[in-house]
Every structure is written in structure tokens, then in C-alpha cells.
N, C-alpha and C positions, 0 to 999 in steps of 0.2 A: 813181814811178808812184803812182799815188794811185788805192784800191783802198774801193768804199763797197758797202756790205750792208744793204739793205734788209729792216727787222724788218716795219713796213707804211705807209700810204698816206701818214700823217703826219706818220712821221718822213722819211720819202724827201723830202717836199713842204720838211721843215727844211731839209735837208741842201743840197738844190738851190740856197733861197735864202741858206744860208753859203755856198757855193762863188761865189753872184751874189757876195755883197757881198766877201768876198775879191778874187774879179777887180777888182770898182769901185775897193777900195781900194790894190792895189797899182798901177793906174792912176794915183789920184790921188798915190801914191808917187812913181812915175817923174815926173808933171808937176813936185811940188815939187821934184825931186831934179834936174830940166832948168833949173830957175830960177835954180838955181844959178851956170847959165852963161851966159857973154857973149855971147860968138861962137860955140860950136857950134849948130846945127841942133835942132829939137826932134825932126827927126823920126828922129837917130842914134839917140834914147834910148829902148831896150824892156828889158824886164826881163832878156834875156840880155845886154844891152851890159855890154863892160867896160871899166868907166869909169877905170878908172886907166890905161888905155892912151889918151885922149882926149889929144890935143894940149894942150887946155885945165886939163887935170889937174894942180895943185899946189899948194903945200903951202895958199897962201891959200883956193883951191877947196874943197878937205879940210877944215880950220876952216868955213866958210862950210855947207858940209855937215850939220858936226855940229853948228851953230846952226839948221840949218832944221829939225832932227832933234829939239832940244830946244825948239825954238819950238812948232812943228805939231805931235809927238806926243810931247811931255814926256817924255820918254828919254835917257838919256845915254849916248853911246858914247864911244870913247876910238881915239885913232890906231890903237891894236894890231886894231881894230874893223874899222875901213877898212885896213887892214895885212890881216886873214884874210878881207877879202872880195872876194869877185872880179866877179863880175854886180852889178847894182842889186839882182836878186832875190834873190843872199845877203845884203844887206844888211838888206833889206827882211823878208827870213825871221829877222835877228839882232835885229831889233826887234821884231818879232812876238812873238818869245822872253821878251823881258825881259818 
């Protein structure tokens, strides 16, 4: 749950446009994170999927992954990474992190 308190006009007007750009980016998260794959659908991939149940899913997808990962947002995960993440959106929220 995600809980905001408005002090006044112009920090609410901040706040609104971090939650925009949040959404945009974890958007353009799942696209690169669909790119990833051959054959599945783009349109399987929202931020609840979970992607290690994907037919498509294995070990060269995983590598492939954490190269799109240090390509596009210069981060580096590690298998144990994609190991404790379940949705895109954990993932997404483990990179956010670093």
C-alpha cells in the first residue's frame, strides 16, 4: 500500500509527477525485460507476471536478462537475484534498490 501526505500544493504536484515517472519507468522495465524473449507474447508481460514460470524461461534467458539489466540500467544482479525474485516487479523494485 503505498500511503502519501500532503504537507501542501507543491509538494503533492512533486509527488504526483514521481509516481508518473515510476509507472513510465517500470513500463519501460517490462518492455526491455519482454525483449528478452523469442517466443512468448508481449502481451503475457506485466509487472505481476512471473517470469520464471514462462515456458521460455532458462538458464540462457536468465543470463540474457542480467545483460539487459547491466546494459540499459548499469546494475548488476547475480543469479541469487533472479533466484529471490518472483514478479518483474520484484525485480524491478531489486534494481530500484541498488
Amino acid at each position: 500500500m503505498l500511503r502519501i501526505i500532503l504537507i501542501n500544493q507543491n509538494e503533492g504536484i512533486y509527488i504526483i509527477q514521481l509516481l508518473i515517472y515510476l509507472i513510465m519507468t517500470i513500463e519501460k522495465f517490462i518492455e526491455n525485460f519482454a525483449g528478452e524473449f523469442d517466443e512468448t507474447p508481449v502481451d503475457v508481460f506485466s509487472a505481476s507476471t512471473e517470469f520464471k514460470s514462462l515456458d521460455e524461461w532458462n538458464s540462457l534467458t536468465a543470463l540474457s536478462v542480467i545483460s539487459m539489466i547491466d546494459d540499459q540500467y548499469d546494475k548488476t544482479i547475480t543469479g541469487a537475484d533472479l533466484r529471490g525474485s518472483k514478479t518483474i516487479e520484484d525485480l524491478f523494485n531489486l534494481i530500484a534498490a541498488k
